[in-house]
N, C-alpha and C positions, 0 to 999 in steps of 0.2 A: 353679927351672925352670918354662917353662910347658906346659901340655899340651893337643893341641888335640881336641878330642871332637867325633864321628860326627855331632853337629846344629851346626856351625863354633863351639859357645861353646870361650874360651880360659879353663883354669881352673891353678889351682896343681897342681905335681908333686906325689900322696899316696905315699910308700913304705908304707905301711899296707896302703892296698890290695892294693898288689902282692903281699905279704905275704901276707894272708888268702887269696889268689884259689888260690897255690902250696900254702896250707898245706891247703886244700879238696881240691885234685889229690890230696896224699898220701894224706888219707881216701880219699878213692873208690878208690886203686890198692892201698889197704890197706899204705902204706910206713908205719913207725913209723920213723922218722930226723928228732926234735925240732930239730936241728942246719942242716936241710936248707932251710928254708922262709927262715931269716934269712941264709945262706950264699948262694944261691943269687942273693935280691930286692941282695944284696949288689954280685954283679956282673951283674946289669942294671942297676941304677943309673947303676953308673960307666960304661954303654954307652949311656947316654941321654945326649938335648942337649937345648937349650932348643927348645920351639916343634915335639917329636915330639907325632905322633899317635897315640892308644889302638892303633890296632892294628897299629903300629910297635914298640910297646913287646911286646904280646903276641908279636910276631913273636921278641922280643928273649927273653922268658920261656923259649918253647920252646926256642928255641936254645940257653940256658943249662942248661936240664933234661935235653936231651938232652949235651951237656959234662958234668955232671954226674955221667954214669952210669946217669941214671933213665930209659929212654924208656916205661916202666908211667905212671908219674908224667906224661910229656909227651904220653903219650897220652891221660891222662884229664885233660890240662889242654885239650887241644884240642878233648876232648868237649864239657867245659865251656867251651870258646868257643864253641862250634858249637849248642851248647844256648840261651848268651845270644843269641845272632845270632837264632834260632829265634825267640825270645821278643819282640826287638823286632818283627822282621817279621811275629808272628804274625797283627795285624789287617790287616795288607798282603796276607797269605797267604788270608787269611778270602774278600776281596775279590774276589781272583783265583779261588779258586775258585766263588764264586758266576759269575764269566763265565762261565768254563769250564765252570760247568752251568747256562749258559742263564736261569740264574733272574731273574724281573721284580724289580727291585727298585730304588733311587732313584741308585746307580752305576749302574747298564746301561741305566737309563731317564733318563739326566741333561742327555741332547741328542734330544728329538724327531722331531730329523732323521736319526738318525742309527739305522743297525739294528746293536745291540750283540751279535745273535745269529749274525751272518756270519761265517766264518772271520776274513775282514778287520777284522770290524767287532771281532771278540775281540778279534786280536793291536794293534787299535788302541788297547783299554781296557787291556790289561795293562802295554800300555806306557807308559801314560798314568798310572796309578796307583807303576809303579816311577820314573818321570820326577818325578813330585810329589815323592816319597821324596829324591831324588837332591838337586832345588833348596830343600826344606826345611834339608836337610844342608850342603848348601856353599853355594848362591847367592845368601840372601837376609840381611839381616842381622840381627842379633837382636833390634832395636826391632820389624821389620816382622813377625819370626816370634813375636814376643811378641804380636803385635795380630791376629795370623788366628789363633792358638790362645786369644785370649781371646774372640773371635769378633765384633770391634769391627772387623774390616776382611776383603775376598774379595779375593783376587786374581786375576782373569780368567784364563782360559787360564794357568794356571800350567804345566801339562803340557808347553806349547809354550816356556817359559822360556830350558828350554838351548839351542833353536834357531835363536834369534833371532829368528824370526819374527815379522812383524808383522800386525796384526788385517784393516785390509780396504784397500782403495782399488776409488774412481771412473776407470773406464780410459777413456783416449783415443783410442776405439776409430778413431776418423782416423786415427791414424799405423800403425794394423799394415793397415788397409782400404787405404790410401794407397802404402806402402812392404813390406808382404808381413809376414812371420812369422817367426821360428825358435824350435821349440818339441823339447825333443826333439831326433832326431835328422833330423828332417826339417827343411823350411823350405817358403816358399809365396809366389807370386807375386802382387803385389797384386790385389786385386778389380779384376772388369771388369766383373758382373752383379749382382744384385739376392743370386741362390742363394749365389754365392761369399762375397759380402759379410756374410749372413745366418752362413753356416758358420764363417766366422774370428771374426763377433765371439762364436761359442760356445766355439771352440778358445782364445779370449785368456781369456774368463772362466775355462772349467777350468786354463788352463796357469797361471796363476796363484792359482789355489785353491790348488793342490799346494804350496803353498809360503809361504803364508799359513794365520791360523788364522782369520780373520773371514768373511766375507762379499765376493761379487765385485758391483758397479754398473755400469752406464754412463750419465753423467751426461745427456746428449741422444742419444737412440736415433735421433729423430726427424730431426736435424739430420745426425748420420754417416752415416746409410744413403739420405739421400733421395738424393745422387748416382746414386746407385745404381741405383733407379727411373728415373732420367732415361736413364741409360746402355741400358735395359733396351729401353727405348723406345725407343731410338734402331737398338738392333738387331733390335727385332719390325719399322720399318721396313727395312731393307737384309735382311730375308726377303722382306718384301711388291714391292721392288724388284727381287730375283731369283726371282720368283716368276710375277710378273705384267709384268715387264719396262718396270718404270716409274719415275724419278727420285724421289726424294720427298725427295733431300737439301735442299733449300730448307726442309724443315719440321725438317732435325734441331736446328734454337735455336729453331724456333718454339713460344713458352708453350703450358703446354696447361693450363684454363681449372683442371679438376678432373681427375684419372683415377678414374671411373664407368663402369664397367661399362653399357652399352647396345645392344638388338637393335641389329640392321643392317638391319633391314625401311624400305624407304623411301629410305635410304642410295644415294649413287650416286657413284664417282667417287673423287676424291680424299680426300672427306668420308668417304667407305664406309674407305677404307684407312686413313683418320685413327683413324678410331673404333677399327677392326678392332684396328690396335696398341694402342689403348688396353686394350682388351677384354684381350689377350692376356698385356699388362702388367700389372694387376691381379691374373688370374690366376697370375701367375708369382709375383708381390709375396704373393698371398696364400698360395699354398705354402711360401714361404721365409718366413714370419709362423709360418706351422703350424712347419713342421720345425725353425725356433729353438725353440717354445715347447716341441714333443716333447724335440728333444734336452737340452734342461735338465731335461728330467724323468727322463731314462733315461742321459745319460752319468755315469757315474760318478767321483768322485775320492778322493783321502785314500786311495789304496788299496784303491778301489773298495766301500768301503761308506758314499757316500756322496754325494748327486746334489749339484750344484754350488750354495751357499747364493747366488743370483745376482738382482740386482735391474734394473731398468730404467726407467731416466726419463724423460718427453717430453712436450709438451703445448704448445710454444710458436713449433712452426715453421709458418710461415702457406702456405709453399709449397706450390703443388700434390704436389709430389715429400713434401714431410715428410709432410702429409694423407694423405698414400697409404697411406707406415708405417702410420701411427697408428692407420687407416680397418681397415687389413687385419689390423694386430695383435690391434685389440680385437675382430675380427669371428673371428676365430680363434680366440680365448679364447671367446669367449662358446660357440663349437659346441663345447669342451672338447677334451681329448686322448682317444687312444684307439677308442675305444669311448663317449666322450661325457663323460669325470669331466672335474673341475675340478682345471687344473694347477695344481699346489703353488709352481711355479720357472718364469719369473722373478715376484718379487713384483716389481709394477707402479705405478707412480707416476705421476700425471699431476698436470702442473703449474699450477696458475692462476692468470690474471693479469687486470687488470681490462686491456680495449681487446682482448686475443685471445682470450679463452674464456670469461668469465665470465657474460656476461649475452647475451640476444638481440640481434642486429645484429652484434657479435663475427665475426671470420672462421672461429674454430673453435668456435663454440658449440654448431654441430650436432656436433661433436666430444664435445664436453662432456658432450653430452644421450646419446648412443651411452656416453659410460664409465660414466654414470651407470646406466643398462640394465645392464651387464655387470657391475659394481661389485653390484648388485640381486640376480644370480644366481651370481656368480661370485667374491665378495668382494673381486676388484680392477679398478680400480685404486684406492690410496690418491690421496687430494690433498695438495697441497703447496701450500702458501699464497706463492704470491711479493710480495703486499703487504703481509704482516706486517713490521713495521716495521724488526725485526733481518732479515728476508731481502730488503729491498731494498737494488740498488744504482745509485746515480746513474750510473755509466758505461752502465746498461742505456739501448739505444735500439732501438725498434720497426723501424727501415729497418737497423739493421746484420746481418749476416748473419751473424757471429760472435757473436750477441748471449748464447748460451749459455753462452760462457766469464763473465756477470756474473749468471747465474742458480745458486742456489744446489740443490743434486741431493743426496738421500739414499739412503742406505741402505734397503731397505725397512722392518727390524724397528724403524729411528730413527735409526741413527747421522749425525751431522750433522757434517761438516766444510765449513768457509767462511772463517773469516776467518784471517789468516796474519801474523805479526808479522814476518815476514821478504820477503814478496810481497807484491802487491796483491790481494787476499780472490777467490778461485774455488776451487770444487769438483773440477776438474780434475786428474788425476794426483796427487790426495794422499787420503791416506786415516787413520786412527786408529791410532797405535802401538802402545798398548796402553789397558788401562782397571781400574782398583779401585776398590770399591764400600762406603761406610761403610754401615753397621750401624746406622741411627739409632733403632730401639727399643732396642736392646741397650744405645745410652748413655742413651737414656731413664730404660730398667728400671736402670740403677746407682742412679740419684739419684732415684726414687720412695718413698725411704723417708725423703725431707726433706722435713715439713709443710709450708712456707711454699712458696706457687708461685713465689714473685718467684727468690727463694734457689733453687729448684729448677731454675728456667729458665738458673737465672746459672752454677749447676754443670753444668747438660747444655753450656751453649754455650761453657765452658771446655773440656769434654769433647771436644766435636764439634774444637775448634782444634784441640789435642794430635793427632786421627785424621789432620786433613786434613795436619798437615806430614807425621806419618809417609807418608801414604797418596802427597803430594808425594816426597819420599827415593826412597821405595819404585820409582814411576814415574821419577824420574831414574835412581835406579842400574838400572834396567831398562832404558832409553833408552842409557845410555853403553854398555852390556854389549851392546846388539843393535846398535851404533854398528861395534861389531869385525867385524861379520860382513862376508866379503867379498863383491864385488857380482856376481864369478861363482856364489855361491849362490842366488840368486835372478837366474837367465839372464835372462826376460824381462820383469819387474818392473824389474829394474835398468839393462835395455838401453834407455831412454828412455819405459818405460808410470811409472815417479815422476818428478816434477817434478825435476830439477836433475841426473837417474842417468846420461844422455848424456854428460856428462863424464866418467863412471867407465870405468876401466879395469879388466880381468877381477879382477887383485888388488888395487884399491885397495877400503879400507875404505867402509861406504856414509853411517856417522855424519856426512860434510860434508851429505847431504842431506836423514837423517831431519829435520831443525830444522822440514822443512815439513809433517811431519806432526803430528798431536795426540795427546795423552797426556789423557783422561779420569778426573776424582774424580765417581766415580758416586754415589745416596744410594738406597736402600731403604724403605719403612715409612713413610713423612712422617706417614702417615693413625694405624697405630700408636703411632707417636714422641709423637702430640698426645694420641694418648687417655692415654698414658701421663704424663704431663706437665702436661695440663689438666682430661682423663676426658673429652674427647668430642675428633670429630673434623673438619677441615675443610669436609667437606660439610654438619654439621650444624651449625654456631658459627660465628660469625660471629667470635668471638674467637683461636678455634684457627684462621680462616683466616688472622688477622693472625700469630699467632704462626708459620704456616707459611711465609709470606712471608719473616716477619723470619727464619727459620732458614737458608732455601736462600737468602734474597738474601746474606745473613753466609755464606754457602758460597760462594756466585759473588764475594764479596769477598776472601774467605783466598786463593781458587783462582785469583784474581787476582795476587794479589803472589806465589802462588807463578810464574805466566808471569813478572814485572818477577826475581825471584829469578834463576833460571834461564834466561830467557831463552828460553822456549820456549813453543808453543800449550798451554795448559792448559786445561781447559773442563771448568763442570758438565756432567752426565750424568745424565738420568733412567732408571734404570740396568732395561735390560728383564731382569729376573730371573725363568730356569727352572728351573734347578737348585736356583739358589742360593734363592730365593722361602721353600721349604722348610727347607732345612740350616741358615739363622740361628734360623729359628723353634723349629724343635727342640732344640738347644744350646740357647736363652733358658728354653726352658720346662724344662728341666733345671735349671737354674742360676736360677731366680726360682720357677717355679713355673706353676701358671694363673692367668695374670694376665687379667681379664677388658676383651673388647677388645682385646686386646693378642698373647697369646700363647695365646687357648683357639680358636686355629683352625689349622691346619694350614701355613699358611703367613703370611708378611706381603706386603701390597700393593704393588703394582707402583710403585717412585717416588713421582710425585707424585699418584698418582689417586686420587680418589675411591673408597674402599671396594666393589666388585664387588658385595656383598650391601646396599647401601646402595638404597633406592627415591627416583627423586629424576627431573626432565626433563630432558631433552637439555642444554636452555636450562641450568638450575641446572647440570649437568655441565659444560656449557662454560663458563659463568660464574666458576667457582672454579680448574676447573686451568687456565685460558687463563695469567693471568699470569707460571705459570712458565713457562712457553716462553722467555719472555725471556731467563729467567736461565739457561735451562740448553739453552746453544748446544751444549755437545756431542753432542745428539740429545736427543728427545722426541717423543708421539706421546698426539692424543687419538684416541680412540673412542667409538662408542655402538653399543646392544645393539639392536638391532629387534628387535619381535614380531611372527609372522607371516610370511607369504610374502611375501619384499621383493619377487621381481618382479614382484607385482602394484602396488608400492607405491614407485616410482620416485621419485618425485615426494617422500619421505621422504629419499632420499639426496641432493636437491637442496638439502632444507632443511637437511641436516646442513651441506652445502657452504657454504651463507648465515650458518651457525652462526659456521664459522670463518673466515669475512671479518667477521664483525661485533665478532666477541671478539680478532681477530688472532690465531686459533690458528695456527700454523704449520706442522703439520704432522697428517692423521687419517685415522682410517680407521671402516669401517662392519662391525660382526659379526651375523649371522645365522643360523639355523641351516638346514641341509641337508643333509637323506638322499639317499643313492641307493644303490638295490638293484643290486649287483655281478653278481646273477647276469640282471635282463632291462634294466636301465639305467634304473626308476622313478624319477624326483626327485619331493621335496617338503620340506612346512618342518618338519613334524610334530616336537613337542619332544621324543617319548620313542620313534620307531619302532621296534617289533623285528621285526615279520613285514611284507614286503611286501604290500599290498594288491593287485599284478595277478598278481605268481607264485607267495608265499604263500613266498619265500624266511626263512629269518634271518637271510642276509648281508648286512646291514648297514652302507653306509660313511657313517657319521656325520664332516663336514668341518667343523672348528673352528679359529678360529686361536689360537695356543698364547700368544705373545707379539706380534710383530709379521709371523710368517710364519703360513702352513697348515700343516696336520696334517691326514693323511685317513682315519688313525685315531687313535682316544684310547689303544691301546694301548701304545703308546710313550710315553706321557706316564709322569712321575714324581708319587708323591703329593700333596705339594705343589701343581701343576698341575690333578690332579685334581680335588682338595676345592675350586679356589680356580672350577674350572667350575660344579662342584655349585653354589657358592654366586651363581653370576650372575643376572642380577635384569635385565630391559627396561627403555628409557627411553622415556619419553613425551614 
């Protein structure tokens, strides 16, 4: 017979066991009946079948002891169950209670965004750790659990496994602006104004957080809401019409040049009533700018310990109405939330393209120059390269007004969905299934005790193959298993914000339409991987840069045939690692030791970047990780470190911008540092402030970005995270 055990292995029936486990009860109940322990295992035996489970059979023990005659005996058999149970759970137990008292440590600090000390935020980690528990156990199979406990693969979001859920989507914020809402128990009638338009596309991002574990986007901000403006405008006139009792309908299609804000001094007429609405429209535009950006920072979801991870892209609509967004967003950001701080939510993306933003003469270049000021003091918006070679596409044209469905939109932190082996490649209504992450120092450190480098490199890249199918497997039987779930579980996701869900009815399965989502093989370390492999690393060699090429390009090759396998989007991932940055490094350095370069730092580096503690220029920086972008379509992101007060130093994050059209980076952002004094609103760039310099406070809000979002304290950071800030270094 077989027997099936508490972590799904299937192993042979032992009667031994059973045997010892009774014969143990009788000591502890102090029964001396020699007779009793083979008597007993005897008829549970015969009550067992093939393919029971360990605590079927214990169930079956008792039963017999108590038959028996003995319940001393059955009760100290169930001690001793009750004991063993104790004993696996016990570092499960450990965990929990470290929530439960609040304590800082790398589980309660594992999501920066997230406050692990909230009632919510508790019941959110407890369940989250007994959830792991649950999918270690039953849902995963035993290649792929053999390869996260050897510490050669992470599996994202594990917690969220049993619930199908999937990681993020770019939402179509037209179709619930257009057609209304149903979220909840309420519902909503389509937008007619600037304010309404502004509130539904906050209510679509949280309603769908809740039900997701990734991240919420909206691919063109610019291009959904500018209706909107125009609408706005058209009703500040039919005030000015019952107001002043005068026609002005002949101007409701009339283009209006810019919407600028301008006295009225001089003004006479119809010209005065022209402007007037305009004045009025802006300021309305600019309040629904504000109150989007407050309410991402203050609505909460996940059960409220948790503001909405929410992104927004825009940068290419040339219409007065888009400008206007754009105009008002970033002028809103820049004065902060509040009381003045720098909103965390949405991370902000602006898009660029050469003919509409990029250079002088451009229709939005004054655009450009504006995010680039805000970007200075505010750390966003990030840029998005639209001429980088993989994110163009020939269906784009400058006159179509839909041109945004052939632009490609991210994620803020990176995640990158675009091309679709079942559709024609947009951003739109699709998003990232799931994503796992190889461990490439840790295949490194196996094969670093083979002299020969050739022999060394030929063991890692056999290594690295064996990960990616698991790591493939793993992401399919993920995929099929979240395929089950029905599309009344996710109400508004599945009601027509995914690509292909309009078709679904309340119980059919949603598996016909995930195909058009992506599944992620992410990488860690690259920069470790090489030290480990060749003893230095890509930013310094010239030869570890070739060999890291050849690594992740032989990635983007496996990860290839695993799509033609399967038939499905599969994509490198330059994998933004917080948590986990730390938790490989520490298992490594347990299990190898300190390995210099390698594992004597507290965490490993982010994908494919250049070592953080490494001194090098912008240039050099962009020069080396540009070409993987190419290969690792499923998200990536450069950066650079400024020194000093960037917003006196504008004209720095111009250059970085010129960085990544010259190298075709695809995607970047700019880090800085920035205090401000919570208690009278002081900013500056100071790298170690403790005490205000005009109130003499020591509260302190040091804003840094963690991975690919904000953080407006370090206190929620995990170690990991921390050491890997200690160790950041400015580029030139």
């Amino acid at each position: 017979m077989i027997v099936r055990k508490r972590d799904g292995r299937s192993v042979g029936f032992n009667t031994e066991r059973i045997r010892q486990a009774i014969g143990a009860a009788c000591r502890s109940a102090a029964v001396d009946d020699p007779g009793l322990p083979c008597a007993v295992t005897e008829k549970v035996v015969a009550r067992c079948r093939d393919m029971i489970t360990v605590e079927e059979i214990q169930d079956i023990v008792e039963s017999e002891l108590m038959a028996y005659g003995q319940p001393g005996v059955a009760k100290a058999y169930i001690l001793y169950r009750d004991k063993r149970t104790k004993a696996r759970n016990s570092a499960s137990d450990q965990i929990i209670s470290d929530i439960i008292a609040a304590k800082k440590n790398d589980i309660t600090r594992e999501n920066a965004n997230m406050n692990a000390d909230t009632p919510a935020g508790m019941m959110m980690k407890i369940a989250s750790e007994r959830s792991k528990e649950h999918v270690y156990d039953y849902l995963l199979s035993d290649e792929a659990r053999a390869y996260v406990f050897a510490n050669k693969i992470h599996i994202h979001d594990l917690d969220y496994l049993p619930t199908r859920s999937l990681t993020c989507l770019q939402h179509p914020v037209d179709l619930v602006l257009q057609h209304g809402l149903q979220a909840g128990h309420g519902e909503s009638r389509p937008a007619k104004r600037i304010e309404t338009a502004g509130i539904m596309g906050c209510i679509s991002l949280e309603s769908v957080q809740n039900v997701m574990h990734g991240g919420q986007a909206i691919p063109a901000f610019d291009f959904y809401l500018a209706p909107y403006v125009r609408a706005t405008y058209i009703e500040e006139l039919k005030k000015l019409e019952e107001a002043v009792g005068t026609d002005l309908s002949a101007h409701y299609d009339t283009p209006v040049a810019d919407y600028l804000h301008r006295p009225l001094d001089g003004m006479e007429g119809t010209q005065r009533y022209l402007q007037h609405a305009v004045n009025e429209t802006v300021k309305r535009v600019h309040q629904s700018m504000e109150a989007f950006i407050h309410n991402l920072n203050t609505i909460h979801s996940r059960g409220g310990n948790q503001v909405v991870f929410s992104s927004i892209n825009y940068g290419t609509d040339t219409s007065a109405e888009g400008r206007c967004i754009m105009r008002e967003t970033l002028r809103s950001t820049y004065r902060g939330v509040g009381n003045g701080s720098t909103a965390i939510f949405p991370i902000q993306i602006m898009k660029i393209k050469h003919g509409v933003n990029k250079k002088p003469g451009d229709p939005n270049y004054d655009l450009f120059e504006l995010a680039c000021e805000v970007t200075a003091k505010r750390f966003f918006p990030n840029f998005l390269n639209l001429d980088a070679p993989f994110n163009r596409d020939d269906a784009w044209r400058a006159d179509d007004p839909r041109r945004y469905e052939h632009e490609v939109a991210t994620m803020g932190c990176r995640t990158r969905v675009y091309e679709n082996r079942h559709q024609p490649k947009t951003s739109i209504a699709r998003g990232n299934l799931s994503f796992t992450t190889i461990n490439l120092p840790g295949l490194a450190l196996e094969v670093m005790d083979e002299p020969d480098e050739a022999v060394r490199i030929s063991r890692f890249m056999a290594s690295l193959s064996e990960a990616i199918a698991v790591t493939g497997q793993q992401l399919y039987d993920r995929y099929k298993f979240q395929g089950t779930a029905r599309a009344k579980q996710f109400p508004l996701l599945m009601g027509g914000m995914w690509t292909g869900s309009e078709q679904l009815g309340p119980d059919d399965e949603v598996g016909p339409v995930l195909k058009h989502g992506t599944l992620g093989v992410g990488f860690i370390g690259l920069a470790e991987c090489l030290v480990a492999l060749t003893g230095r690393h890509h930013g310094e060699s010239d030869n570890a840069q070739r060999l890291g090429l050849q690594i992740i390009s032989f990635m983007r090759e496996q990860v290839g045939e695993l799509s033609e396998k399967y038939d499905l989007n599969y994509s490198v991932l330059a994998t933004p690692a917080e948590g986990l940055a730390g938790r490989f490094t520490k298992k490594d350095r347990a299990k190898y030791g300190l390995v210099r370069g390698v594992t004597d730092k507290d965490y490993y580096t982010n994908s494919n970047h250049v070592p953080v503690s490494y001194r090098c220029s912008a240039d050099h920086k962009a020069r080396i990780e540009a070409p993987y972008h190419e290969m690792t379509r499923g998200g990536h992101i450069f950066y650079v470190e400024l020194d000093g007060d960037a917003t006196h130093n504008v004209e720095a994050i111009k250059d970085i911008v010129k960085l990544i059209d010259k190298y075709d980076i695809g995607y970047a952002s700019v880090n800085h540092n920035r205090n401000r004094c919570l208690n009278c609103g002081y900013e500056d760039a100071a790298p170690d402030l403790k005490i205000c310099p005009e109130c003499g406070s020591s509260e302190i809000d040091r804003l840094q970005r963690i991975t690919g979002y904000l953080v407006g304290t370090t206190d929620r950071w995990n170690s990991g995270k921390l050491a890997e800030l200690k160790d950041r270094v400015t580029h030139d």
